[in-house]
N, C-alpha and C positions, 0 to 999 in steps of 0.2 A: 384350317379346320375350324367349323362353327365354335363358338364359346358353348361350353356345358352349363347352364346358371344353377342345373340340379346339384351337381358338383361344388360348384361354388358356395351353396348354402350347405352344402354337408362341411364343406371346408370352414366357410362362418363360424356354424352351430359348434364344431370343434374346436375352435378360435377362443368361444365363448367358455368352454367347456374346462379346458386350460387355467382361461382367467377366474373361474371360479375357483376352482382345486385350491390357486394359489392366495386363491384370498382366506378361508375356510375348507380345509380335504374333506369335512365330513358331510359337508352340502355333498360333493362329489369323488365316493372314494375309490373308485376307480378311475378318475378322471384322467388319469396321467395318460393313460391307451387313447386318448386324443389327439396324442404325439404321434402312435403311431398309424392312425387315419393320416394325417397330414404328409406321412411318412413313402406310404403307399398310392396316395392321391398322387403325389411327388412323381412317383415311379412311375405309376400308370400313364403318366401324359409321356415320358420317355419313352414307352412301347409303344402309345399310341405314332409319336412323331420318331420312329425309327429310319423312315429313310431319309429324313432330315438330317438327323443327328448322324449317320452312317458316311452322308456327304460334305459334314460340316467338319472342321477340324477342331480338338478340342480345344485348343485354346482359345477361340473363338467361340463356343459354345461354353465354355467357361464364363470370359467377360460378358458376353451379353446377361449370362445370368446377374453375375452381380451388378451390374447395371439397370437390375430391376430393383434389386435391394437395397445397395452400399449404401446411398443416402442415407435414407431411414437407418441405418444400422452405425452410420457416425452421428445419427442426432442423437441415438440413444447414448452412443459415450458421453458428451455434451449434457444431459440431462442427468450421465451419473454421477459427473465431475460435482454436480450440485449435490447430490445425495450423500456423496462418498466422500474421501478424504481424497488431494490432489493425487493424482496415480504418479509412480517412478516412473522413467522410461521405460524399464521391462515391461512393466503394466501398460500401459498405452502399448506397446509393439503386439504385446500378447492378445490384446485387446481386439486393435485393428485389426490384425492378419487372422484371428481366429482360431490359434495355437493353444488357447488356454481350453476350447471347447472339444477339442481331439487330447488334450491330454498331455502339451506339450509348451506349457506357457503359465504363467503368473496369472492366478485368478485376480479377476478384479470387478466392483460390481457386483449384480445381480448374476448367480448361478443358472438364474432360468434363460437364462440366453443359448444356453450350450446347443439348443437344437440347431441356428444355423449355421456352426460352422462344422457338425456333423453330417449335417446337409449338402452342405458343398464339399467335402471330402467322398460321401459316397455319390454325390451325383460325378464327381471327377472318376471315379472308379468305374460304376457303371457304363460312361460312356468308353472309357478305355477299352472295356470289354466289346461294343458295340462295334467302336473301329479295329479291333485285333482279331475275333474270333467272327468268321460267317454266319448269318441269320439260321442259317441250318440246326448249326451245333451250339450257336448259342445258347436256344433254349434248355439244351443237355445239362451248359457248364451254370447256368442262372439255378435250374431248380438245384444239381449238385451242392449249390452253395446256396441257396435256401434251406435246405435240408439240413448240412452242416453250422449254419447260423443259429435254427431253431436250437439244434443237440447243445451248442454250446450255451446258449444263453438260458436255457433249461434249466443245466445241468450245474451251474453257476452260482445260481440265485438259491440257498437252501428253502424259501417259499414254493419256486418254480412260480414268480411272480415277472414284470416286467417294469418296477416300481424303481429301479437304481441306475445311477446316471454315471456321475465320476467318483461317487466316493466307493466302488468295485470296481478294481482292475479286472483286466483279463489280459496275459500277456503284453504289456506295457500299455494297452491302451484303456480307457474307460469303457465300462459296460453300454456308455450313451453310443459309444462305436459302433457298438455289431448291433446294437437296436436300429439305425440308421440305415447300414447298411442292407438289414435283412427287410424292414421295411421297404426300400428303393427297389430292394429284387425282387419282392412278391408282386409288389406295384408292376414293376416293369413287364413280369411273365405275364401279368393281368393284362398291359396294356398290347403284349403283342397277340396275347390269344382273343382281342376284342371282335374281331373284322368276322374272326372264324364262329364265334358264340352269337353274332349278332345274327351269321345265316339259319345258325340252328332256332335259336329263338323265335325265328318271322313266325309269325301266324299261330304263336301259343299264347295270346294274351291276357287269358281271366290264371294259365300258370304264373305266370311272370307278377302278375299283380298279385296275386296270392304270397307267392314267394316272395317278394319284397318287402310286403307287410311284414312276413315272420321275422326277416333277416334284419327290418329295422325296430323292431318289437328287443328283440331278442338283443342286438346291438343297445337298446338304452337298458334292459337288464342288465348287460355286463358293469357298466358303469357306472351306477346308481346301485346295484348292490353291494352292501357293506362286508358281506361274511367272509368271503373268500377269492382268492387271486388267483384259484383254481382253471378262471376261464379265461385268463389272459394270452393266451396262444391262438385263442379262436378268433381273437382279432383280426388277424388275416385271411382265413376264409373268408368270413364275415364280411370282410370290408369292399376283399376283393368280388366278393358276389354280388353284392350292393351296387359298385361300381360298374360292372357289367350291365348290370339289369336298369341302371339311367343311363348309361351310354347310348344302349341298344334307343332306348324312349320308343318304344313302341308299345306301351301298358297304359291303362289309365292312370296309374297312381303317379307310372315315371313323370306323364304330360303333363299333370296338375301340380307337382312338384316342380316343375321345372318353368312353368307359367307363373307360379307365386315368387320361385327364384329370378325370374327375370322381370318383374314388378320392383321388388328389393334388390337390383345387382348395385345399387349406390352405397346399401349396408353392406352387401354379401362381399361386396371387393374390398372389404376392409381386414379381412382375413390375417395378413402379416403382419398390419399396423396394431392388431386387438395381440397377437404373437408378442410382439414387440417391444407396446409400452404399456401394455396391462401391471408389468410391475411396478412401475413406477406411482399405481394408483392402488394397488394392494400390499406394496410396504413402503408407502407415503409414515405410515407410524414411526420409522426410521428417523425421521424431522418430526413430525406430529403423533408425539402417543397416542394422542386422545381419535385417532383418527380408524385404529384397530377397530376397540368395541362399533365405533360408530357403525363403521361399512357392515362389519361381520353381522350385527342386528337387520342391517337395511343393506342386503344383496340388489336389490334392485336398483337403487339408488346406485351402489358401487361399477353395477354393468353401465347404466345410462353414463356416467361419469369416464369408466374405459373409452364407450364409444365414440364421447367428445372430443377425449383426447386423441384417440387413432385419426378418427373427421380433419381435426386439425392439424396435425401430423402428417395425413395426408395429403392436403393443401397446400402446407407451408411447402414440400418435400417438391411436388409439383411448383411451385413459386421460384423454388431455390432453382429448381430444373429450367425454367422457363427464362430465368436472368443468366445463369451459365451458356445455354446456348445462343440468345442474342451478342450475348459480351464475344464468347467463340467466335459469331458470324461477322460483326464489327471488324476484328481484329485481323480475320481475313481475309476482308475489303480491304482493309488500311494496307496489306501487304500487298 
């Protein structure tokens, strides 16, 4: 399947949206429903790549994911080891394995980490479902338990917000749990009703651009308004209609979005590296006081400063990749 680069920079823009929040929330105080864009972008490439995933076994579809990530996400312990105080063994296990982010492990660290290993627990679920239940009824038991995700996490939050991660339980797990999960699912029903939305869609194209504009109008209103958490469940429509309508790329707006995304795909691929070590550059005041006021005055400055570090992160991460498999291919000549 072609690379989406509209997608990609909606993923970026979210990236960014994140590392804002967490430098200053009142720049972005709805910022945090950038988790769940990420959440559902997630999901959607599952529906979209369903007979892959159908024929693939999960454990296998497991490792290759983290084998996109795992580096990157041991250099981040390494970088907290500097921040932090030396971690116990629990901590380092909890760390690695991602137990602390499902609710089941010694925090340690930076808290903002917890999306990926709620990521990889619901991406392990989802696909379970894919290999156990047929594409028929699937989508029966996905929206069921969309439906049932929303009631809960609604009904949880006395806001009816979607602002809380691990410090609300819900039945032994963290609230960041079923935000995860119900993300993945909406994604996913997103991504298997694509193929069918994209026939309807042919040949409406001044609706389709129309409708976009609104859907992404209305999407930086949720965000960027301060009053109310009122509108945090429309995220999912919302994101999932977006999604559809640059998939489909049959609109003016989708092709010029997706033409400026694939001018920038060198920034826009930076998406989990900006995820990843954004913190390390918005609570840098942890070692350097003086480094808070600084950034929080000069946002701009604190973004250029993320991107260099993700830039290089990226590099190194690749680099480290690049000597692992030479030493590998050596090693299996020598045998």
């Amino acid at each position: 399947m072609p690379r989406i680069y509209s997608i990609d920079l909606l993923k970026f823009l979210s990236a960014l949206a994140v590392a804002v929040l967490h430098l200053h929330w009142q720049y972005l105080p709805q910022g945090y429903l950038s988790v769940e864009i990420f959440f559902i972008i997630s999901g959607f490439f599952i529906g979209l790549r369903y007979f892959q995933y159908s024929d693939k076994g999960i454990g296998t579809a497991i490792l290759k994911r983290l084998r996109s990530f795992y580096l990157l996400y041991v250099m981040t312990f390494i970088i907290t080891v500097f921040f932090f105080h030396a971690p116990s063994i629990n901590e380092v296990i909890s760390y690695l394995t991602f137990l602390s982010h499902v609710g089941l492990g010694v925090w340690y660290g930076h808290q903002s980490m917890w999306f990926l290993g709620v990521y990889l627990l619901s991406f392990t679920f989802v696909l379970a479902l894919i290999k156990l239940i047929p594409k028929d009824k699937l989508l029966i038991v996905l929206w069921g338990g969309a439906f049932l995700l929303i009631s809960v996490l609604y009904n949880s939050n006395e806001a009816h917000a979607l602002n809380k991660t691990y410090e609300l339980l819900i039945a032994f797990f963290p609230f960041s749990v079923y935000r995860g999960l119900l993300g993945l699912t909406v994604g996913t029903i997103c991504g298997l009703y694509a193929c069918r939305v994209e026939e309807v869609l042919t040949g409406h194209k001044t609706v389709c651009a129309f409708l976009l504009l609104v859907l992404i109008c209305f999407l930086i209103f949720m965000i960027f308004q301060p009053v109310t958490a009122a509108f945090d469940f429309y995220i999912y429509p919302v994101t999932s209609l977006i999604l559809l309508l640059l998939y489909t790329n049959n609109e003016i707006i989708s092709q010029s979005v997706n033409c400026l995304a694939e001018k920038t795909r060198d920034l826009t691929s930076l998406s989990l590296e900006i995820y990843l070590f954004h913190p390390f550059i918005a609570f840098s005041y942890i070692k350097w006081p003086a480094m808070k006021p600084f950034l929080v005055q000069n946002p701009f400055v604190y973004l250029i400063l993320v991107l260099i570090l993700a830039f290089i992160m990226k590099c190194l991460a690749k680099l480290i990749t690049k000597v692992l498999s030479n030493v590998h291919l050596q090693s299996s000549i020598l045998k």
